[in-house]
C-alpha positions as CSV (number, residue, x, y, z in Angstrom):
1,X,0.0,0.0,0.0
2,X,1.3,3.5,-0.8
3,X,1.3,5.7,2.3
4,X,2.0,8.5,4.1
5,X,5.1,5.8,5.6
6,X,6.4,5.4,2.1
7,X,9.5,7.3,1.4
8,X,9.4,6.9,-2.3
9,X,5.8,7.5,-2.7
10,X,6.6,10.5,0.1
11,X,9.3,11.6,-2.5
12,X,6.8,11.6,-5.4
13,X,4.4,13.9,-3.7
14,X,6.7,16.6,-3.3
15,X,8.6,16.5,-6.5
16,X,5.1,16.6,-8.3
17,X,3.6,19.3,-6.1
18,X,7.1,22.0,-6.9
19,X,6.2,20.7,-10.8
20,X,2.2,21.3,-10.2
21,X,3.0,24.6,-8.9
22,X,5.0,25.4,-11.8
23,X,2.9,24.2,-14.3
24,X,-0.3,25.7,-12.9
25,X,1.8,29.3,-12.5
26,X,1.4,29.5,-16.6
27,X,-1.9,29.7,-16.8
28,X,-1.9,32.6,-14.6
29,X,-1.5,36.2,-16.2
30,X,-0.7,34.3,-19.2
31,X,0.8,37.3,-21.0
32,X,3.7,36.5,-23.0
33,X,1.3,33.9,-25.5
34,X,-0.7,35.0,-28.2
35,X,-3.8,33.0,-29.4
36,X,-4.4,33.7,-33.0
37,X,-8.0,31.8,-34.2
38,X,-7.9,33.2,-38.0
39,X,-10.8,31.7,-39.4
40,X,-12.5,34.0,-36.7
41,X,-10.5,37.1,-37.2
42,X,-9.1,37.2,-33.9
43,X,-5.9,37.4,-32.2
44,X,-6.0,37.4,-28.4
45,X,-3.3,38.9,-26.4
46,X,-4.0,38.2,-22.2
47,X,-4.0,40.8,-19.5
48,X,-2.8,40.5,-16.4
49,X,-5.2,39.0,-13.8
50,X,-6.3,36.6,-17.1
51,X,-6.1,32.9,-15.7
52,X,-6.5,30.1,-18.7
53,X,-7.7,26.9,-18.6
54,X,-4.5,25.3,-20.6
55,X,-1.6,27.8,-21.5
56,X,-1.0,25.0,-24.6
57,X,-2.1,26.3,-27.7
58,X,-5.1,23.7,-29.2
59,X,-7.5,24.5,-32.0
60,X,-9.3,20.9,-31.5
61,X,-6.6,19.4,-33.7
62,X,-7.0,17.0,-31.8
63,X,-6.3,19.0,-28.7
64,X,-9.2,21.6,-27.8
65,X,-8.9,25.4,-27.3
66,X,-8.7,25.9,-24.0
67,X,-7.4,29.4,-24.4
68,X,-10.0,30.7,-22.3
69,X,-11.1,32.6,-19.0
70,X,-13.5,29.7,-17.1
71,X,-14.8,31.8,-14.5
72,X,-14.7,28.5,-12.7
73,X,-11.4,27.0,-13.6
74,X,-10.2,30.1,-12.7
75,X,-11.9,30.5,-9.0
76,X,-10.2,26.9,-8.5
77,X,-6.8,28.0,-9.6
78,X,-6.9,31.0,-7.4
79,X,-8.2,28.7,-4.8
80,X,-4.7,26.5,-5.5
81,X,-2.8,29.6,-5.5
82,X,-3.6,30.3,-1.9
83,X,-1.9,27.2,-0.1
84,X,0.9,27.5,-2.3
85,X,1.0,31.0,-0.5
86,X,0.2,29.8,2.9
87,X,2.8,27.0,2.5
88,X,5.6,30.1,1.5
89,X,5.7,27.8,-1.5
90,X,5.5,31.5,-3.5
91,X,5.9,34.5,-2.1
92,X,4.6,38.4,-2.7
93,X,4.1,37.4,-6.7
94,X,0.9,35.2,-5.4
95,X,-0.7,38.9,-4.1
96,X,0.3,40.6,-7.0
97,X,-1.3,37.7,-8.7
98,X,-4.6,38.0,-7.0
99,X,-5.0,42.1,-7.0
100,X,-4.6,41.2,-11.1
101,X,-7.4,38.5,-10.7
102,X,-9.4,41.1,-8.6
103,X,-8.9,43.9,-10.9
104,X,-9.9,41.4,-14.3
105,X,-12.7,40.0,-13.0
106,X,-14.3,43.6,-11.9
107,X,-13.3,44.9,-15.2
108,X,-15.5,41.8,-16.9
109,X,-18.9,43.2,-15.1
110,X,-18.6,46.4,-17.5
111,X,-18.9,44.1,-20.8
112,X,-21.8,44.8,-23.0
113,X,-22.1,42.4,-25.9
114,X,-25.3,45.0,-27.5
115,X,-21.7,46.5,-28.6
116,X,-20.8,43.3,-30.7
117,X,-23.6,42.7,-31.9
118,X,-24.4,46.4,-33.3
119,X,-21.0,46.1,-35.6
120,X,-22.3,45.0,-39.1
121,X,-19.3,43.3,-40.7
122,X,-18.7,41.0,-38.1
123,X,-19.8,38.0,-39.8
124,X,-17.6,38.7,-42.9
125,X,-15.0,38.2,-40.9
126,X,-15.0,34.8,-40.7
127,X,-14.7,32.1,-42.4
128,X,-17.9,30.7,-44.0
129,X,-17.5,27.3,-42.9
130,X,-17.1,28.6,-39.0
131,X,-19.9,30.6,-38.6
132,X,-22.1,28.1,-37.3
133,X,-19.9,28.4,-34.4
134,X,-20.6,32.0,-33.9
135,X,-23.1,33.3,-31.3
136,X,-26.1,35.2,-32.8
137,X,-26.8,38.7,-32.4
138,X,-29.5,38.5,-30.4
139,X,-27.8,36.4,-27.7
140,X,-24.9,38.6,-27.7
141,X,-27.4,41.6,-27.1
142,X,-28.0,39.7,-23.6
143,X,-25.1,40.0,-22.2
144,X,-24.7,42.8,-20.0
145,X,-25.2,43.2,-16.7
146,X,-25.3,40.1,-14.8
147,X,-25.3,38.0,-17.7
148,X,-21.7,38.5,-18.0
149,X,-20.8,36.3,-14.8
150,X,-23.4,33.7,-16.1
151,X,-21.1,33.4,-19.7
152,X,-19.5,30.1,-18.5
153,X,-15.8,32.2,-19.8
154,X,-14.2,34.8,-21.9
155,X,-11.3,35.3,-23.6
156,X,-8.6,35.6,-21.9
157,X,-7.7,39.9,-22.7
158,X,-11.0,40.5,-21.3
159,X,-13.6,40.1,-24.3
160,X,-16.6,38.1,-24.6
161,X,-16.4,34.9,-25.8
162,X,-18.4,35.2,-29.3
163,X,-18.4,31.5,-30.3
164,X,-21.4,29.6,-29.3
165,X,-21.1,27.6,-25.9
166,X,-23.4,26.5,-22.9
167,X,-25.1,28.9,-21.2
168,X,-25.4,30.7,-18.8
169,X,-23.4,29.1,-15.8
170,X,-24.2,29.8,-12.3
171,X,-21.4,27.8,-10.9
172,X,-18.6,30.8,-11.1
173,X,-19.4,33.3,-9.1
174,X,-20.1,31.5,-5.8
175,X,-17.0,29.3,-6.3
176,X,-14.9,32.7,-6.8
177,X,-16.5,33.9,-3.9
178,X,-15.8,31.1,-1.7
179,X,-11.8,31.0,-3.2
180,X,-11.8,34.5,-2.3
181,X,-13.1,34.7,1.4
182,X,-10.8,32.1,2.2
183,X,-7.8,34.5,1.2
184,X,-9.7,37.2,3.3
185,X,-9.9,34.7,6.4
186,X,-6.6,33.4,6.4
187,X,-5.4,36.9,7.4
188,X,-2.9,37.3,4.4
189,X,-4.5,40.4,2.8
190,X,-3.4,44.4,3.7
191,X,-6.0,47.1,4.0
192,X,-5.7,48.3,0.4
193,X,-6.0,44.8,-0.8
194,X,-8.9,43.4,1.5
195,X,-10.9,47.0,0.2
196,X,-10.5,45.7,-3.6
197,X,-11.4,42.4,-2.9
198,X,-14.8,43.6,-1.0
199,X,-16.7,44.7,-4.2
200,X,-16.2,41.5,-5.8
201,X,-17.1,39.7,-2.8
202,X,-20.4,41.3,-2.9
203,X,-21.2,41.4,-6.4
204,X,-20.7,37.0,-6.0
205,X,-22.4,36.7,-3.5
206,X,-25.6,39.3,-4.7
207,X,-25.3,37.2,-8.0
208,X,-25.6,34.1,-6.2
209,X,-28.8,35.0,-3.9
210,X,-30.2,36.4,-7.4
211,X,-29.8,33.5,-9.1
212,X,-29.4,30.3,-7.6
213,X,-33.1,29.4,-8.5
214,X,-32.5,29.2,-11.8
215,X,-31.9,26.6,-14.2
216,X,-28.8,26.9,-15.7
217,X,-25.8,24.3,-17.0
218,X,-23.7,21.7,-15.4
219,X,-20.4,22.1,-14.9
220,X,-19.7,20.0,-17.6
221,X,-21.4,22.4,-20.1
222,X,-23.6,20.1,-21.6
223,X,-26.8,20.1,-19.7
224,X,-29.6,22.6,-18.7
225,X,-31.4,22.2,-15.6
226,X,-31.0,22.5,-11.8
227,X,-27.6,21.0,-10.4
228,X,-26.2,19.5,-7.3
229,X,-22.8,20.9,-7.7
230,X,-23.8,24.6,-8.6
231,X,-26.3,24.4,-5.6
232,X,-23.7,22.8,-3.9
233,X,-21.2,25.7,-3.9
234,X,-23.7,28.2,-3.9
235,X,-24.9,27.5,-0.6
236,X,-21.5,27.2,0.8
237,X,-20.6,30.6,-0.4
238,X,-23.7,32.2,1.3
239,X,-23.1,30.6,4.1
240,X,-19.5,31.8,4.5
241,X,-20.4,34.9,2.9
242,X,-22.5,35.3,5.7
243,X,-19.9,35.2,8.6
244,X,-18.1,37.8,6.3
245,X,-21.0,40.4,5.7
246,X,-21.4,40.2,10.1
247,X,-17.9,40.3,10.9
248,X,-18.5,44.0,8.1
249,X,-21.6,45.1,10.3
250,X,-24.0,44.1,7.3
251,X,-26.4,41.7,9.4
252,X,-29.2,42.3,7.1
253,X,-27.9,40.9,4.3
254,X,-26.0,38.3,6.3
255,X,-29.0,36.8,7.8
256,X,-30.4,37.0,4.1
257,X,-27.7,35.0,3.3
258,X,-27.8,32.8,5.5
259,X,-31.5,31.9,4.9
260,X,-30.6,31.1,1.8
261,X,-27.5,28.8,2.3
262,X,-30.1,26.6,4.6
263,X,-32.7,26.9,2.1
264,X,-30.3,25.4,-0.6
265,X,-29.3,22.7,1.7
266,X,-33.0,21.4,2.3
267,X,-33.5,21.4,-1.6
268,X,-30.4,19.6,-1.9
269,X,-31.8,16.7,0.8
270,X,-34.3,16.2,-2.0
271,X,-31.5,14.7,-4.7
272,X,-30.8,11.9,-3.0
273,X,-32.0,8.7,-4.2
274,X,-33.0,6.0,-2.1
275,X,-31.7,2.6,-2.9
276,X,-32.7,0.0,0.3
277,X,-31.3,3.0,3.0
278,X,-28.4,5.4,3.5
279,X,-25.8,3.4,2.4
280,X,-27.1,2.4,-1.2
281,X,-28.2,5.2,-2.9
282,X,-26.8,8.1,-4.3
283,X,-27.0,11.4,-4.7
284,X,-28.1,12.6,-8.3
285,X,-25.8,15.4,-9.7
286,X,-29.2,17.2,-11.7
287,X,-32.5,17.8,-12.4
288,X,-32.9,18.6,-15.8
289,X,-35.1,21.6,-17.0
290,X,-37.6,19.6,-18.9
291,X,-38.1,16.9,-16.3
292,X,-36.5,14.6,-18.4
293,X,-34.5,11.9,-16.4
294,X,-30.7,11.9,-17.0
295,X,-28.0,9.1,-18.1
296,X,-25.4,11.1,-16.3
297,X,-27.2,11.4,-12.6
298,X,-24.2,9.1,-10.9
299,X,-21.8,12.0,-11.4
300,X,-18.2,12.8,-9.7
301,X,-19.3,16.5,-9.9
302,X,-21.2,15.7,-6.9
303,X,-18.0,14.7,-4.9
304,X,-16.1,17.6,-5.9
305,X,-18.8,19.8,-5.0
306,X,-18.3,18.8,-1.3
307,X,-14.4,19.3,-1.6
308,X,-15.1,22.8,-2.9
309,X,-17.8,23.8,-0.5
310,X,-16.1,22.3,2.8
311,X,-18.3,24.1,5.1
312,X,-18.4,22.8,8.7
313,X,-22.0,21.4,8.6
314,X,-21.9,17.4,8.2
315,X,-24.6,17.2,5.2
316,X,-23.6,17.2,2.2
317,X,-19.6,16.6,3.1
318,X,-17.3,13.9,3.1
319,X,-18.4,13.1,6.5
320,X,-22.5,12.3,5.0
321,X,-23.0,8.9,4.8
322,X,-24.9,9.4,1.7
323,X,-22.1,11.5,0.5
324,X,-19.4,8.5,1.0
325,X,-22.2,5.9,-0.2
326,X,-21.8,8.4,-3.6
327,X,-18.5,7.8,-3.7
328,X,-18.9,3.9,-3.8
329,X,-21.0,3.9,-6.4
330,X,-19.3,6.3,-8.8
331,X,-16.0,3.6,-7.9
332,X,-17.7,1.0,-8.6
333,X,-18.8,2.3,-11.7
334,X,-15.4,3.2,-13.3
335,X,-13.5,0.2,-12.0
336,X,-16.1,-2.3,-14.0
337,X,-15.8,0.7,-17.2
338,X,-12.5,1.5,-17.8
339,X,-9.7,-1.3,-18.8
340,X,-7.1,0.3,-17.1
341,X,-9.3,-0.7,-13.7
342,X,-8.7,-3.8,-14.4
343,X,-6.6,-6.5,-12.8
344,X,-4.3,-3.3,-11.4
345,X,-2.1,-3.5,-8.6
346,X,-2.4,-4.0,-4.9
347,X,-2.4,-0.6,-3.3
348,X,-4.0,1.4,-6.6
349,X,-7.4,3.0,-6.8
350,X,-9.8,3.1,-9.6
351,X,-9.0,6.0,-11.8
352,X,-11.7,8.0,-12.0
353,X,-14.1,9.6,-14.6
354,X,-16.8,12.0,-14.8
355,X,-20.1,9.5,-15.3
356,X,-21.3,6.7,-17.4
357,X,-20.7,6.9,-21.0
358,X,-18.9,9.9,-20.9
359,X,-17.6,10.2,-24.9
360,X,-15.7,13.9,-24.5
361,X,-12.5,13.1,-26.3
362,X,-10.9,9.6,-24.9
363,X,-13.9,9.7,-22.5
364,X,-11.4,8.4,-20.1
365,X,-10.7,8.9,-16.6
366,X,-10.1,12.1,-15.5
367,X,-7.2,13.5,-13.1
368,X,-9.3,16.4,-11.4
369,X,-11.7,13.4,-10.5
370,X,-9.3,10.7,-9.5
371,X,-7.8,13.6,-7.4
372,X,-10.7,14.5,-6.3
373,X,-11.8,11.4,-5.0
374,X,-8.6,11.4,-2.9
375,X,-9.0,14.5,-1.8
376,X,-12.6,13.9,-0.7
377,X,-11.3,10.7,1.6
378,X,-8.6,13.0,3.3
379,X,-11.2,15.3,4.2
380,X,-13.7,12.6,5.4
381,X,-10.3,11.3,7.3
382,X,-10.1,14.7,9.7
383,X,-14.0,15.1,9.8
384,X,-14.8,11.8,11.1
385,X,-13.0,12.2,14.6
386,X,-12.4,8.7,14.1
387,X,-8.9,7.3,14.3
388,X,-9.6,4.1,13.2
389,X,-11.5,4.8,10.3
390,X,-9.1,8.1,9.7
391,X,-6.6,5.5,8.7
392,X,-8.7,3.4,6.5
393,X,-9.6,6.6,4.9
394,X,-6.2,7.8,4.6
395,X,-5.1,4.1,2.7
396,X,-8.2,4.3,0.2
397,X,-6.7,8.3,-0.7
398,X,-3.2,6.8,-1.0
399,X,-5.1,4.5,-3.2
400,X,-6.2,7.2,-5.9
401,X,-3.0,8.8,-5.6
402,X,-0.8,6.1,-6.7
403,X,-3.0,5.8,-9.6
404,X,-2.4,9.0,-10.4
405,X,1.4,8.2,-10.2
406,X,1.2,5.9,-12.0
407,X,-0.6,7.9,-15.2
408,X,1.5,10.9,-14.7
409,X,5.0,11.1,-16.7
410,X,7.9,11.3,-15.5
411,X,8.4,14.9,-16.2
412,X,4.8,16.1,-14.3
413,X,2.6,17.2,-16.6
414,X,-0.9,16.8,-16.3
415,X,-3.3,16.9,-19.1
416,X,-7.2,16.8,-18.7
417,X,-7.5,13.2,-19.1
418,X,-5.6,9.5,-19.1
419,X,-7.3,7.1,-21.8
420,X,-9.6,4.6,-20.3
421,X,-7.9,1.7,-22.7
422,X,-3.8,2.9,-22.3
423,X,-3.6,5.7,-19.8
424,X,-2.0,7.7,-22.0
425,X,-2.4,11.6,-21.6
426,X,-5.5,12.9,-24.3
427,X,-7.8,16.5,-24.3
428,X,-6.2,19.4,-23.3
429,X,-2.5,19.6,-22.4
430,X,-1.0,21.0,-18.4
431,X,-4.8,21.4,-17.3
432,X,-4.6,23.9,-14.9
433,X,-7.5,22.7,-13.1
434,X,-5.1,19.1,-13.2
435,X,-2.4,20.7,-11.2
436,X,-4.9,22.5,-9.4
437,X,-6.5,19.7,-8.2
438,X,-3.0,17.9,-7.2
439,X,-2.0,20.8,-5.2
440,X,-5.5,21.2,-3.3
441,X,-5.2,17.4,-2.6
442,X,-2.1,16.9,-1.2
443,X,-2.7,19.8,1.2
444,X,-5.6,17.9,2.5
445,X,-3.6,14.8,2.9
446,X,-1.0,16.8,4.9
447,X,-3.9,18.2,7.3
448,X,-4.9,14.5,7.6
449,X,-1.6,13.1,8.1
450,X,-1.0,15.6,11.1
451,X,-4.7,14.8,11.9
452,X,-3.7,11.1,12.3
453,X,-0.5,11.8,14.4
454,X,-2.4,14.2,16.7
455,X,-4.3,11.0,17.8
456,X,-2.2,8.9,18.7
């Protein structure tokens, strides 16, 4: 079994947490690449605070573009970027790093697509055969106002996206809201800094209580309806957006907030379903718009969604039985799916996709989600207040990350997935949200290991 008693596997972790942080670093402020996409008459040039989801140049050949601003990717990044600051891992560069974040993501609230849509030639631009992938004018005439922070991204010099995509996406702004309070908790911000933060604290969390009622799409971006994981979050960043706002003197709207984290919990009660009793069912990642049941309602997004929230209330965490009974299922799924599950070594977890019949490039196992899955049983190791069944949960995290060791090269990089048949690297190359997800993890493994010696 790999473990925290393992020197090599000890060795591993730290070697490909320096490369993670590396890696992840150049997505951030990308400035120095340029993104030319000529059959769309664009060349994009980033500015600071810009944070891309891969800083490797695709144009779905095979590799996708991924030269974008995810308002969520990004909010996880940013997220990463803290421990690496609170470990001294990086030093003043991470603040200067999030006052460009800050000042970017403000500046997005003032975009006004009416102004695309009113130039006339923009269509001639492009090439004929690629403007079925352009937005219509009328959609583009939408976005303004809070419909910006629903666009799912934009590019990364702080233009809208004008290609068509899923939308609108609630998910964003509460997850950047709940990245940034935790900078704002852990003390590490001066006056000047905490005061630019504030606005954008505000405008998440206003956009949140606005709009969490909504139907919008999953975090995969493929599916309208009602979802656990935006729920999730959202009702995570109210709820710690509500400590914030009393701490500020703004009880009104932190009781509002408040009323509304606990009313997104009690919906949230409702996705579980029931399969002979806590321990056998699972809870379902959507309900879509149109009522419609869906093929993809045993989804890992649920699981990250309680690594992302991490409030201190046990429903709807790693310490909720029907969470952990989630977990089972989704491993039980991908072990029988994927070849690579198969016949693998004592001491190795499943690798991990996103949900059954997942065809997005390789349609392979993911490393956000494999992480993830580690991550998740390090948490549930410090929640439990369980010794005995810290360690059990500490071996099964191990687990995932030595399958993750042993689908990561030797030089580090991560990509967005491993191939279900070879576990070779496919979709985007150096994922930020891959390292992202590696830092976030191991952090939690170190609060668990120290957890674990505490006890004794």
């Amino acid at each position: 079994m790999a473990s925290h008693q393992d020197p090599a596997f000890e060795s591993w972790l730290d070697g490909q947490l320096s490369h993670s942080a590396s890696a992840m670093l150049s997505s951030v402020s990308p400035v120095s690449i340029v993104k030319h996409r000529p059959g769309f008459g664009q060349t994009i040039r980033p500015v600071a605070g810009a944070i891309v989801a891969s800083p490797v140049l695709g144009n779905y050949d095979p590799d996708p573009d991924y030269f974008f601003h995810w308002f969520r990717d990004s909010a996880v990044v940013i997220d990463a970027l803290r421990l690496l600051y609170v470990e001294r891992r990086i030093g003043a560069e991470a603040l200067q790093h999030l006052r460009d974040f800050i000042r970017f993501s403000l500046a997005l609230n003032a975009l006004d697509g009416r102004a695309i849509a009113a130039v006339q030639d923009r269509r001639t631009r492009v090439a004929p055969e690629l403007l079925q992938y352009l937005r219509e004018d009328h959609e583009l005439a939408g976005v303004h106002g809070d419909a910006v922070a629903a666009e799912t991204r934009v590019n990364p010099d702080g233009t809208l996206d004008v290609l068509r995509w899923a939308r609108p996406q609630h998910d964003g702004p509460p997850l950047r809201a709940l990245a940034l309070l935790r900078w704002v908790a852990g003390g590490h911000l001066d006056a000047a800094l905490l005061a630019e933060v504030a606005p954008l604290i505000r405008f998440d969390l206003g956009f949140t209580l606005r709009h969490w009622r909504e139907p919008s799409f999953d975090i995969w971006e493929e599916e309208s309806g009602h979802h656990y994981y935006t729920l999730r979050v959202s009702a995570a960043a109210l709820a710690e957006g509500a400590a914030w706002l009393e701490g500020l003197g703004d009880a009104a709207q932190a009781q509002r907030c408040r009323e509304e984290s606990q009313a997104v919990l009690r919906l949230l009660d409702g996705y579980w379903v029931d399969e002979e009793g806590a321990t056998h069912g699972y809870y379902r990642s959507r309900v879509l718009a149109d009522g419609r049941p869906s093929p993809k309602a045993l989804d890992i997004a649920v699981i990250l969604s309680a690594i992302h929230s991490l409030g201190t209330e046990a429903s709807h965490s790693p310490v909720d039985l029907r969470m952990q009974a989630t977990l089972a299922r989704l491993d039980a799924l991908f072990d029988a799916a994927y070849p690579i599950n198969h016949g693998r070594a004592a001491g190795r977890g499943t690798a991990m996709g996103r949900y059954a019949g997942d065809v997005y490039c390789s349609g392979g196992a993911y490393y956000f989600s494999t992480l993830g899955a580690a991550e998740f049983c390090f948490r549930a190791a410090v929640l439990g207040g369980d010794a005995r069944h810290g360690n059990q949960w500490m071996e099964r995290g191990d687990a995932y990350l030595a399958t993750v060791r042993t689908y990561t090269p030797a030089g580090g990089d991560l990509s967005e997935q491993f191939d279900q048949h070879s576990g070779a690297q496919t979709s985007a190359k150096q994922l930020a949200w891959s390292h992202a997800a590696f830092i976030s993890c191991v952090f939690a493994r170190r609060i668990a290991a120290a957890a674990s010696q505490a006890s004794r």
